[in-house]
mmCIF file of the N, C-alpha and C atoms, coordinates in Angstrom:
data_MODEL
# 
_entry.id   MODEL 
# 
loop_
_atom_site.group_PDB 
_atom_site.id 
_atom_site.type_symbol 
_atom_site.label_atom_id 
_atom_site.label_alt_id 
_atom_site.label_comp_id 
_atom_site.label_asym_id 
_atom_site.label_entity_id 
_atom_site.label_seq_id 
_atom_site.pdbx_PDB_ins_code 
_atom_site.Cartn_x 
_atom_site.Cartn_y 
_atom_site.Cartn_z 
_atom_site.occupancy 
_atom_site.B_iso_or_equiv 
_atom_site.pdbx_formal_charge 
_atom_site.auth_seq_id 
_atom_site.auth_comp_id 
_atom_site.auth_asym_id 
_atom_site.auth_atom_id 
_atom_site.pdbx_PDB_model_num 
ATOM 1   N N  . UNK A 1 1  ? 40.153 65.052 -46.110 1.00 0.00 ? 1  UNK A N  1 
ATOM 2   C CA . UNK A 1 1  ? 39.784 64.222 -47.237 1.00 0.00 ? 1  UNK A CA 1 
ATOM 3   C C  . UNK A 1 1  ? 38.782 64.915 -48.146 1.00 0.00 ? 1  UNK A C  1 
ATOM 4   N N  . UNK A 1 2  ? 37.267 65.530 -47.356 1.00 0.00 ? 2  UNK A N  1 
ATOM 5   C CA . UNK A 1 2  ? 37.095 66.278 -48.365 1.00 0.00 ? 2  UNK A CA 1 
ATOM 6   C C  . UNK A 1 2  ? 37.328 67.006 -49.638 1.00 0.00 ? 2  UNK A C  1 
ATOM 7   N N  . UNK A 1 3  ? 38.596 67.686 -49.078 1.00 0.00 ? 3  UNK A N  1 
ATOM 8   C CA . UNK A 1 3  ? 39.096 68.963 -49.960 1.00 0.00 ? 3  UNK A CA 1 
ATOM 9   C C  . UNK A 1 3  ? 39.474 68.242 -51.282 1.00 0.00 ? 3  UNK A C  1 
ATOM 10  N N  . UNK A 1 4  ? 39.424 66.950 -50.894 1.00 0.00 ? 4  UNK A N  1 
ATOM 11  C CA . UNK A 1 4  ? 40.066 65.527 -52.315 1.00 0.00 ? 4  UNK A CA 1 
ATOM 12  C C  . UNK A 1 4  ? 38.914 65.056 -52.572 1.00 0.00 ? 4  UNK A C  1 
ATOM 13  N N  . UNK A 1 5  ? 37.974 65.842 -52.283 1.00 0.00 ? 5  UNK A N  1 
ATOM 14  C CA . UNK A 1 5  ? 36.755 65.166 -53.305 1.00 0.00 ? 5  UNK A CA 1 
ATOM 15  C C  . UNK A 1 5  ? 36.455 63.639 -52.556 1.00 0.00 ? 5  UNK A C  1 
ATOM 16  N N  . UNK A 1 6  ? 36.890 63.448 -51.490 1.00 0.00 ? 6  UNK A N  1 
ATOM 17  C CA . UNK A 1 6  ? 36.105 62.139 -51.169 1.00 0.00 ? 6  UNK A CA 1 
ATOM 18  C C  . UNK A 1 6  ? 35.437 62.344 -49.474 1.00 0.00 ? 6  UNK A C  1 
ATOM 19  N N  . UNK A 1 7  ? 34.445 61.615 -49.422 1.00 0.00 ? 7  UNK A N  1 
ATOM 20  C CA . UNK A 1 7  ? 33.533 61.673 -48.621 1.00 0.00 ? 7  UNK A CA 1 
ATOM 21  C C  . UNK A 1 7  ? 34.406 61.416 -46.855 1.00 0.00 ? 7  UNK A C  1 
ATOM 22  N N  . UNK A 1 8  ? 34.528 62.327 -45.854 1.00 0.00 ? 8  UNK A N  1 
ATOM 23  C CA . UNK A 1 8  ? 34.669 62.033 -44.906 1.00 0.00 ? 8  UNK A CA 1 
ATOM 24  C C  . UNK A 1 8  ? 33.724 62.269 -43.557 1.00 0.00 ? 8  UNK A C  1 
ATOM 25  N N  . UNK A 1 9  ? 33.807 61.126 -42.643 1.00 0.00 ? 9  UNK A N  1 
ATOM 26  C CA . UNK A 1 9  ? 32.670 61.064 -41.855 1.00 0.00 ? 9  UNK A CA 1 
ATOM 27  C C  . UNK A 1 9  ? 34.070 60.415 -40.352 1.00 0.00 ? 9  UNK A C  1 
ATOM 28  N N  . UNK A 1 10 ? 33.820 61.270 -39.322 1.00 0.00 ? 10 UNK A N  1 
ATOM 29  C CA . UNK A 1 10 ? 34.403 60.877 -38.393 1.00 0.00 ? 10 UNK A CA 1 
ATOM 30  C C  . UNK A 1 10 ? 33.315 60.137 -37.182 1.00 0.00 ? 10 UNK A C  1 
ATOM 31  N N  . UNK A 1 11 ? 33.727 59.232 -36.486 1.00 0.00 ? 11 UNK A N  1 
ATOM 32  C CA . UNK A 1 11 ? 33.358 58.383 -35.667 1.00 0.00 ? 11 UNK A CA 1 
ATOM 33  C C  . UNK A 1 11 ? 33.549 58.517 -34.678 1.00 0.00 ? 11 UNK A C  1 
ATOM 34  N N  . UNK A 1 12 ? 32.534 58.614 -33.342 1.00 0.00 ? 12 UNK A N  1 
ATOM 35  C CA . UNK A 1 12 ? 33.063 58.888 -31.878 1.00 0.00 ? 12 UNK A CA 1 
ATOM 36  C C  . UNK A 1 12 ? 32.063 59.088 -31.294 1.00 0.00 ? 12 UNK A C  1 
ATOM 37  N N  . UNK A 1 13 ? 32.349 57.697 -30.233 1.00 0.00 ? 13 UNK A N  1 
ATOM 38  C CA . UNK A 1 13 ? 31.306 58.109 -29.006 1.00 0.00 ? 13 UNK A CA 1 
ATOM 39  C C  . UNK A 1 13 ? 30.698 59.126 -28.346 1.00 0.00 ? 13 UNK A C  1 
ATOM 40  N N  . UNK A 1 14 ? 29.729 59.435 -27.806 1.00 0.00 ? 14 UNK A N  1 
ATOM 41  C CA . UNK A 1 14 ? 29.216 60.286 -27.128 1.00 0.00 ? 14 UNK A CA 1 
ATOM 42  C C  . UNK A 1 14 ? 30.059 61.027 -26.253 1.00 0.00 ? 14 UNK A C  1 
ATOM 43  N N  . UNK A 1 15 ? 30.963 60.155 -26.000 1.00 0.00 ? 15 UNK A N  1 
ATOM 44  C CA . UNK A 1 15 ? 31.804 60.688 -24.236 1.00 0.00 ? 15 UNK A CA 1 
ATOM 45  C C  . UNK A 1 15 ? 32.801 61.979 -25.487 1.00 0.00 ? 15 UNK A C  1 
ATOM 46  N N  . UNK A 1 16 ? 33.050 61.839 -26.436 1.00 0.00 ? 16 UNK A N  1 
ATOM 47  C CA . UNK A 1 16 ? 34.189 62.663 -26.862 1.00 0.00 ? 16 UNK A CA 1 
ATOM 48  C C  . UNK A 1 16 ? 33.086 63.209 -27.995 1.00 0.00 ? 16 UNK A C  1 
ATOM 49  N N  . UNK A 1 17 ? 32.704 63.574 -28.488 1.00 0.00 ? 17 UNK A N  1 
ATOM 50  C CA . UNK A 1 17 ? 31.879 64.762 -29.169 1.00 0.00 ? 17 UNK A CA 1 
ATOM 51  C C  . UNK A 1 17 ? 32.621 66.139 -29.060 1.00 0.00 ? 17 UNK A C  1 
ATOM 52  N N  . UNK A 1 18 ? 32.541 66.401 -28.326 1.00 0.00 ? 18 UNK A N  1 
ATOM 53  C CA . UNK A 1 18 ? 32.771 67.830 -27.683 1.00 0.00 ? 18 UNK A CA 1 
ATOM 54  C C  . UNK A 1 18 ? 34.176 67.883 -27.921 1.00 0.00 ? 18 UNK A C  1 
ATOM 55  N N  . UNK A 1 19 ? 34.555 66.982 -27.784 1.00 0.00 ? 19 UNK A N  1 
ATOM 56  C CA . UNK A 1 19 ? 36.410 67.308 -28.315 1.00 0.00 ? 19 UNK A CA 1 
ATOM 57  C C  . UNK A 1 19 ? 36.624 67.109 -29.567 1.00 0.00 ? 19 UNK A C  1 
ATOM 58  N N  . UNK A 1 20 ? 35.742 66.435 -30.305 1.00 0.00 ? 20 UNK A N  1 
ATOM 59  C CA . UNK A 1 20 ? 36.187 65.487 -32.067 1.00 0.00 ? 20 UNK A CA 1 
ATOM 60  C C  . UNK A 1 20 ? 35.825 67.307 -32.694 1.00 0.00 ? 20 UNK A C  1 
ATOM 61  N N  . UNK A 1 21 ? 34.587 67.967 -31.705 1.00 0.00 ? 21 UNK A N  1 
ATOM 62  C CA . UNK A 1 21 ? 34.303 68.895 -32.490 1.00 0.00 ? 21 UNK A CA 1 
ATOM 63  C C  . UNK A 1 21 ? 35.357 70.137 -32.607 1.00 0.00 ? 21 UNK A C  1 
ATOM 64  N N  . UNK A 1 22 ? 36.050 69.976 -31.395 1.00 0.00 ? 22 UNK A N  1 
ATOM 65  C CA . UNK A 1 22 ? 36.611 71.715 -30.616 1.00 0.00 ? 22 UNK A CA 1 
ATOM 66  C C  . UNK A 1 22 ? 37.815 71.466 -31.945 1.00 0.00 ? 22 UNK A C  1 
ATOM 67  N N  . UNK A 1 23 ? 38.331 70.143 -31.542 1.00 0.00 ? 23 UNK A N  1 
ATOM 68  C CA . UNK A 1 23 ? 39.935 69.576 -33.152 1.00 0.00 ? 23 UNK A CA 1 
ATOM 69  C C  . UNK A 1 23 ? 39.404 69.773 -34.351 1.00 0.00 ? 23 UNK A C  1 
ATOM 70  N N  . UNK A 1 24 ? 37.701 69.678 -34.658 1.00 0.00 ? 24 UNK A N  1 
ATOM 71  C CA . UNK A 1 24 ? 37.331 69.698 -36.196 1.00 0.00 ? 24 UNK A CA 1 
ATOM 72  C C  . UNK A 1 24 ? 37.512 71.562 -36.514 1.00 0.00 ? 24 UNK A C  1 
ATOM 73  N N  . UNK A 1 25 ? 36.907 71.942 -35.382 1.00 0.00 ? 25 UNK A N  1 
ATOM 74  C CA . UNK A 1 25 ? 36.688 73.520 -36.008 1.00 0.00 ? 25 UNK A CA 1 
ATOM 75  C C  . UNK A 1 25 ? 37.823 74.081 -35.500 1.00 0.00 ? 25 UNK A C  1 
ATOM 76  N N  . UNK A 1 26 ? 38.883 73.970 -34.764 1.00 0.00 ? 26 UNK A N  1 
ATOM 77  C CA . UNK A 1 26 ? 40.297 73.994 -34.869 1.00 0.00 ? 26 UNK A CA 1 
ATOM 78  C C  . UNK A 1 26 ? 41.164 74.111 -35.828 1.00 0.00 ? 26 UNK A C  1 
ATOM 79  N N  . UNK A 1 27 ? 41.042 72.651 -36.935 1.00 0.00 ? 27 UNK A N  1 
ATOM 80  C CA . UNK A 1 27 ? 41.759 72.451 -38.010 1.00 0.00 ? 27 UNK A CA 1 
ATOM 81  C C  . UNK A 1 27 ? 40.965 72.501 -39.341 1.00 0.00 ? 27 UNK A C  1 
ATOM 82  N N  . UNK A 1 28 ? 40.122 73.368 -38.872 1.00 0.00 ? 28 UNK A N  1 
ATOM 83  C CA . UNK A 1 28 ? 39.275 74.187 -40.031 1.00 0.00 ? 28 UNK A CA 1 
ATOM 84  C C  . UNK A 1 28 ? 38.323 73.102 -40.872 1.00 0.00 ? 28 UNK A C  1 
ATOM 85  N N  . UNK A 1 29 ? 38.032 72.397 -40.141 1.00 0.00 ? 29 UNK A N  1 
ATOM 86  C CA . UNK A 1 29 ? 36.833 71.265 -40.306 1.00 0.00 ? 29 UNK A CA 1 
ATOM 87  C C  . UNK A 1 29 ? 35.863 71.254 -39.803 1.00 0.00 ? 29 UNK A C  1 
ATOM 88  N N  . UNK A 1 30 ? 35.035 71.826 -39.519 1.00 0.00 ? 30 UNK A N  1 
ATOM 89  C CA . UNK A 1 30 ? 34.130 72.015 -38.480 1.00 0.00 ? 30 UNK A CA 1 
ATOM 90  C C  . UNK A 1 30 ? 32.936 71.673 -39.245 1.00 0.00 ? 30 UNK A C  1 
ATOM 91  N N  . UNK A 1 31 ? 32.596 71.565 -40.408 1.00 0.00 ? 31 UNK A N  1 
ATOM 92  C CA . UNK A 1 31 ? 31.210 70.985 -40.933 1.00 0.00 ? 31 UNK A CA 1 
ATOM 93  C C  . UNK A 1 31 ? 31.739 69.369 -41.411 1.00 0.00 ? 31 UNK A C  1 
ATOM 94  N N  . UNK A 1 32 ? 32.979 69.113 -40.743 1.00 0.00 ? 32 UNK A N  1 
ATOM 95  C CA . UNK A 1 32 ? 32.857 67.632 -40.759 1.00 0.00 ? 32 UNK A CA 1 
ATOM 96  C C  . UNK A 1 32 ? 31.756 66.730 -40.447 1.00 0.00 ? 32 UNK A C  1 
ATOM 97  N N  . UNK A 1 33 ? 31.285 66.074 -40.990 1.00 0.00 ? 33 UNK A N  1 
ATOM 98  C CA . UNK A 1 33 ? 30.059 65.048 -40.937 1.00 0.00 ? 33 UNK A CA 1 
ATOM 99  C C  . UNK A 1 33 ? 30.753 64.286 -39.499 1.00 0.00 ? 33 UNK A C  1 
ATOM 100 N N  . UNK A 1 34 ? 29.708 63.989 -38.560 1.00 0.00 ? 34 UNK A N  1 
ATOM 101 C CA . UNK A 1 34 ? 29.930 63.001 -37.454 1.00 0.00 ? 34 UNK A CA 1 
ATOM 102 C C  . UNK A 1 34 ? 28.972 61.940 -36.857 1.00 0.00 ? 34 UNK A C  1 
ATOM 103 N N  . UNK A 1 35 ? 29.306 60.606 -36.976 1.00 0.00 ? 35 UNK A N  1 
ATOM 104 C CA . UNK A 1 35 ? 28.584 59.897 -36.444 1.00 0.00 ? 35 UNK A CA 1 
ATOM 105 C C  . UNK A 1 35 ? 29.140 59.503 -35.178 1.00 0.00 ? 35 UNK A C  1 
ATOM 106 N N  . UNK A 1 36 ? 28.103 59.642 -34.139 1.00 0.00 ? 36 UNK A N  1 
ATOM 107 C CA . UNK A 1 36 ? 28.385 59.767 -32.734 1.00 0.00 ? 36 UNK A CA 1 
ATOM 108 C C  . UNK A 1 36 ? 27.680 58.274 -32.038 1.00 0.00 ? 36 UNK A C  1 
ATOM 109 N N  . UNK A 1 37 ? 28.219 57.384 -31.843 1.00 0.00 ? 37 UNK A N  1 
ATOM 110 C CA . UNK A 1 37 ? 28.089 56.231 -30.963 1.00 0.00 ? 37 UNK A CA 1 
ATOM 111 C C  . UNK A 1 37 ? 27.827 56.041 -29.516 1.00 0.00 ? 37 UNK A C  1 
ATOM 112 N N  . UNK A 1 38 ? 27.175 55.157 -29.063 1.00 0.00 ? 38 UNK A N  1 
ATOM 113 C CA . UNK A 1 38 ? 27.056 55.366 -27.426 1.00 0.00 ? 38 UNK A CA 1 
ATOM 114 C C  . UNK A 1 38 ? 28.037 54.858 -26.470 1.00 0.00 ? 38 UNK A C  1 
ATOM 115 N N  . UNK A 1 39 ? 28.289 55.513 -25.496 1.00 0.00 ? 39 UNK A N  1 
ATOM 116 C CA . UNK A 1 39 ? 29.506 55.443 -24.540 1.00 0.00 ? 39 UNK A CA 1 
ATOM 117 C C  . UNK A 1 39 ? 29.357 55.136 -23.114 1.00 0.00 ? 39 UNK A C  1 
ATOM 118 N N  . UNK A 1 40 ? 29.839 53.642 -22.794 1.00 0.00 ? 40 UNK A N  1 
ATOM 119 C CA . UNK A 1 40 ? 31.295 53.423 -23.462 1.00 0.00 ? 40 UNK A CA 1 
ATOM 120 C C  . UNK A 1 40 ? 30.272 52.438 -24.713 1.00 0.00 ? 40 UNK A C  1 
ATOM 121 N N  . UNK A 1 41 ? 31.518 51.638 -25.441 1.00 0.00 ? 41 UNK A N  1 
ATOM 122 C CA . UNK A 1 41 ? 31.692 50.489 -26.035 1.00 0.00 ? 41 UNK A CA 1 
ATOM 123 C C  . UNK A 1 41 ? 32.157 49.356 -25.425 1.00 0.00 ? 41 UNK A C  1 
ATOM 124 N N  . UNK A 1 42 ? 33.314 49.745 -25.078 1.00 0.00 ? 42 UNK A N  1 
ATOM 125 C CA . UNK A 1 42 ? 34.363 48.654 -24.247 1.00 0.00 ? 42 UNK A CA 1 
ATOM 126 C C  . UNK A 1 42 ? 33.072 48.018 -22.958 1.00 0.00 ? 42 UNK A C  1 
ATOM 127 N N  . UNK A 1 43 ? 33.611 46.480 -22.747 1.00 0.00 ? 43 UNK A N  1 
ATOM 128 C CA . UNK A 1 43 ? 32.836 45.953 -22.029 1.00 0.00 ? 43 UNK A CA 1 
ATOM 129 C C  . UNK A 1 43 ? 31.523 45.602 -22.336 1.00 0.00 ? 43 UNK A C  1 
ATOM 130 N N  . UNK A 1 44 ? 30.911 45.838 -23.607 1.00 0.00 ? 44 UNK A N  1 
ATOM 131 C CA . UNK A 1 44 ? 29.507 45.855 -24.012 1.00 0.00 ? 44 UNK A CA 1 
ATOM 132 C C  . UNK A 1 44 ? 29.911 44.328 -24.012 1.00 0.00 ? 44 UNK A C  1 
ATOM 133 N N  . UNK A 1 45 ? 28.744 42.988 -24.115 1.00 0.00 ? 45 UNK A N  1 
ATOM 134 C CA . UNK A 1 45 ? 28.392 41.979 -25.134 1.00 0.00 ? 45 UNK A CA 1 
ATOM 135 C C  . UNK A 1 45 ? 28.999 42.583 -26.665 1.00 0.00 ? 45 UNK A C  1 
ATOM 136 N N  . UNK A 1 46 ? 29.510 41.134 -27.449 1.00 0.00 ? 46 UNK A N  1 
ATOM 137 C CA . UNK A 1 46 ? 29.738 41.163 -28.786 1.00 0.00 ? 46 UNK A CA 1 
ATOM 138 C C  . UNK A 1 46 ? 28.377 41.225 -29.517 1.00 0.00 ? 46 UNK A C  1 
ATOM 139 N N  . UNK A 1 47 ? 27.127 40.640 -28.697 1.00 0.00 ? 47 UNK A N  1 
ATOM 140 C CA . UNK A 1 47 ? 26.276 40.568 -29.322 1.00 0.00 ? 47 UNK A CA 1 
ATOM 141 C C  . UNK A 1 47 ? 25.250 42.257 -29.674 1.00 0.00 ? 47 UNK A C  1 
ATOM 142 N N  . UNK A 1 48 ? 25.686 42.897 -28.607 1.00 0.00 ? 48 UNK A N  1 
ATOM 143 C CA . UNK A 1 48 ? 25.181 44.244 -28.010 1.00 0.00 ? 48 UNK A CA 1 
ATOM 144 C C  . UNK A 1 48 ? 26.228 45.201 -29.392 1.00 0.00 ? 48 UNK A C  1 
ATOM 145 N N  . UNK A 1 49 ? 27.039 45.135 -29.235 1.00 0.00 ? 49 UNK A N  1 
ATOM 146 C CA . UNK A 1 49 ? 28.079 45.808 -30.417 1.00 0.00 ? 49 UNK A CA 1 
ATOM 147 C C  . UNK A 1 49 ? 27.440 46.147 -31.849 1.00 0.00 ? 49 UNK A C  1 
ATOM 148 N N  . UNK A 1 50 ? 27.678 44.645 -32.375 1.00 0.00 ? 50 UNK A N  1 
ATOM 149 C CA . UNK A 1 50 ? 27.049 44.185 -33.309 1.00 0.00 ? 50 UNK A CA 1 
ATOM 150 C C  . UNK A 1 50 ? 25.519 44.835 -33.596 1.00 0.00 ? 50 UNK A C  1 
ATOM 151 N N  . UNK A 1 51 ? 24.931 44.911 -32.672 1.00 0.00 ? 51 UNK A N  1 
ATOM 152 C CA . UNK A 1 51 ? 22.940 45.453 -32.735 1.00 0.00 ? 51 UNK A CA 1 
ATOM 153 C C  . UNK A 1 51 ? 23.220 47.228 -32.837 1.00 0.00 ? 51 UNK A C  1 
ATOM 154 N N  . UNK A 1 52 ? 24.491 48.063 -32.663 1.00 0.00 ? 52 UNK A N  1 
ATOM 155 C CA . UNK A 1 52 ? 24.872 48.844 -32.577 1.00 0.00 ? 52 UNK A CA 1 
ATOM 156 C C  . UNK A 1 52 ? 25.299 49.411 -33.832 1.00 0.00 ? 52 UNK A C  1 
ATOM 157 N N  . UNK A 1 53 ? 26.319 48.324 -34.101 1.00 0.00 ? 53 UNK A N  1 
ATOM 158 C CA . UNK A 1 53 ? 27.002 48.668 -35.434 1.00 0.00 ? 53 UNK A CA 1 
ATOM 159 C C  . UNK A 1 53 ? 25.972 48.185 -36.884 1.00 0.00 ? 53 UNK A C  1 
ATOM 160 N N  . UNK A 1 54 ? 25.129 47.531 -36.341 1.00 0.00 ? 54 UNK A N  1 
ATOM 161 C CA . UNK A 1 54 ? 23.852 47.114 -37.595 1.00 0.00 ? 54 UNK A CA 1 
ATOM 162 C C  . UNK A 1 54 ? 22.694 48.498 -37.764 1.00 0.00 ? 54 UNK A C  1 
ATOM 163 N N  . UNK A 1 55 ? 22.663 49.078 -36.742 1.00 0.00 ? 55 UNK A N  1 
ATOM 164 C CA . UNK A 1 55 ? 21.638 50.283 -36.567 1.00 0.00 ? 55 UNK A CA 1 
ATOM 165 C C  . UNK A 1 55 ? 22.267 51.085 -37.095 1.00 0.00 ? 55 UNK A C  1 
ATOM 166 N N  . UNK A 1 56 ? 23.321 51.514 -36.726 1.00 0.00 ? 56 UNK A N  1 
ATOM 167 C CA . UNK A 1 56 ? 24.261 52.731 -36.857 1.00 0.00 ? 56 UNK A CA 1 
ATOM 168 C C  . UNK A 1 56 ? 25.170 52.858 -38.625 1.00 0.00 ? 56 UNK A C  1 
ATOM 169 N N  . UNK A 1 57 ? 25.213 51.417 -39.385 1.00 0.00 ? 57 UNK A N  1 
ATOM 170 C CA . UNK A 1 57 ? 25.547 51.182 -40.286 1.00 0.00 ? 57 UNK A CA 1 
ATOM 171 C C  . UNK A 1 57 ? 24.623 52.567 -41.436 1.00 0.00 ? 57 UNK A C  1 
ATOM 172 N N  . UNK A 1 58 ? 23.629 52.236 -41.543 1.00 0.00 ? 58 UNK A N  1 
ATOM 173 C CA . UNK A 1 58 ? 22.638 52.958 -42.805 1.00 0.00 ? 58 UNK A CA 1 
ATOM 174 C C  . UNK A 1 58 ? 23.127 54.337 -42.225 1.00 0.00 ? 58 UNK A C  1 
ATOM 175 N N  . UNK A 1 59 ? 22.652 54.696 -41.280 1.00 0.00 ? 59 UNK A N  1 
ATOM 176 C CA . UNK A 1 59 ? 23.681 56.822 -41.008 1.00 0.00 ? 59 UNK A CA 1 
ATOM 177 C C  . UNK A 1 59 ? 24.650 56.773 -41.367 1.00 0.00 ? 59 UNK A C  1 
ATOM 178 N N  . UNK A 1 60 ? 25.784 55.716 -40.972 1.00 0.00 ? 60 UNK A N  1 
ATOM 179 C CA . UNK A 1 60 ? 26.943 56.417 -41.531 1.00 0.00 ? 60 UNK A CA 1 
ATOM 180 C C  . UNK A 1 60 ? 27.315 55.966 -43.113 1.00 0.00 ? 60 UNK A C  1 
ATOM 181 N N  . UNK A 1 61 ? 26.363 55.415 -44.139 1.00 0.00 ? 61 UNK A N  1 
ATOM 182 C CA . UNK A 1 61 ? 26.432 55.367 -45.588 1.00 0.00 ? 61 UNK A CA 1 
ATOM 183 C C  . UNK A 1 61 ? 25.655 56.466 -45.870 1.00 0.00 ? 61 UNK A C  1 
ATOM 184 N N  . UNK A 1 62 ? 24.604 56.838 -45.251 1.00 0.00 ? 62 UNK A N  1 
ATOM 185 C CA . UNK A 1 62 ? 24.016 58.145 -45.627 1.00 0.00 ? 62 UNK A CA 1 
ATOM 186 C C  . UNK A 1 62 ? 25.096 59.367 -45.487 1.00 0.00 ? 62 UNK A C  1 
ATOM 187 N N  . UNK A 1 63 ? 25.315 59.729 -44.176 1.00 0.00 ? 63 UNK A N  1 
ATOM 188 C CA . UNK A 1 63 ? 26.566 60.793 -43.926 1.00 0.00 ? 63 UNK A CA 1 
ATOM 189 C C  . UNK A 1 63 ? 28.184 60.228 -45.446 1.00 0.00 ? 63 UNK A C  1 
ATOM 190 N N  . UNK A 1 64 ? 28.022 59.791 -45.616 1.00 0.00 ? 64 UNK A N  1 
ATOM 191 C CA . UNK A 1 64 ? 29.142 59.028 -46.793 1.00 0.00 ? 64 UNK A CA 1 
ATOM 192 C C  . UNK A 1 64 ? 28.299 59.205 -48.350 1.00 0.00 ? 64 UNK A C  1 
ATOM 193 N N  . UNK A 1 65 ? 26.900 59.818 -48.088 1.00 0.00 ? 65 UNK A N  1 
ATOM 194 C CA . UNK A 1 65 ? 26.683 60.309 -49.610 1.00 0.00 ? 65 UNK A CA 1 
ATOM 195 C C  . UNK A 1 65 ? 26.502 59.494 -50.705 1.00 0.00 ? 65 UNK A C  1 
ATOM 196 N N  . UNK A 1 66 ? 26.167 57.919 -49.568 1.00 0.00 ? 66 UNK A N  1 
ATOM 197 C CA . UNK A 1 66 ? 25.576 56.581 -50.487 1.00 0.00 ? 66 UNK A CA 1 
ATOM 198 C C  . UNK A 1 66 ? 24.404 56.655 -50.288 1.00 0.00 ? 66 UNK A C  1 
ATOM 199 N N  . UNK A 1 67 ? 23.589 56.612 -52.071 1.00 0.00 ? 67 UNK A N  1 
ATOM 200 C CA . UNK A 1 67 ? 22.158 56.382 -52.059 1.00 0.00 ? 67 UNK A CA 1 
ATOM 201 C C  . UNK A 1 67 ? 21.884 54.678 -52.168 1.00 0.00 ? 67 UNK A C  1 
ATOM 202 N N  . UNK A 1 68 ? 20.654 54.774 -51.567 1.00 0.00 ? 68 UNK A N  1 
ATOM 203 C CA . UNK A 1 68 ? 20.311 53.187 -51.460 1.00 0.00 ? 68 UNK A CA 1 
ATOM 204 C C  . UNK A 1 68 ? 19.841 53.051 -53.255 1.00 0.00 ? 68 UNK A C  1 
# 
């Protein structure tokens, strides 16, 4: 998406890092922006998610090149 001029930011738990990265610099992406989540997810509280995805929200508009 980059290469189109628009902002890309990939998503992925902690447990897979190491692989989102080995496929990014693989397919010649490797300064892909990444926001990395804690692992697992599955099984969390909805309420626990949510306190996750509210924290984690402002990094990944920053990594996306939105100013407040």
């Amino acid at each position: 998406m980059e290469e189109l001029s628009k902002p890309a930011v990939v998503v992925v738990t902690a447990e897979f890092v190491t692989i989102a990265s080995q496929i990014a610099r693989l397919t010649g992406h490797a300064s892909l922006k990444r926001l990395v989540l804690p692992y697992p997810l599955e099984g969390l509280p909805e309420e626990e998610v949510r306190a996750i995805a509210q924290r984690t929200w402002p990094e990944l508009l920053r990594l996306l090149g939105v100013r407040p």
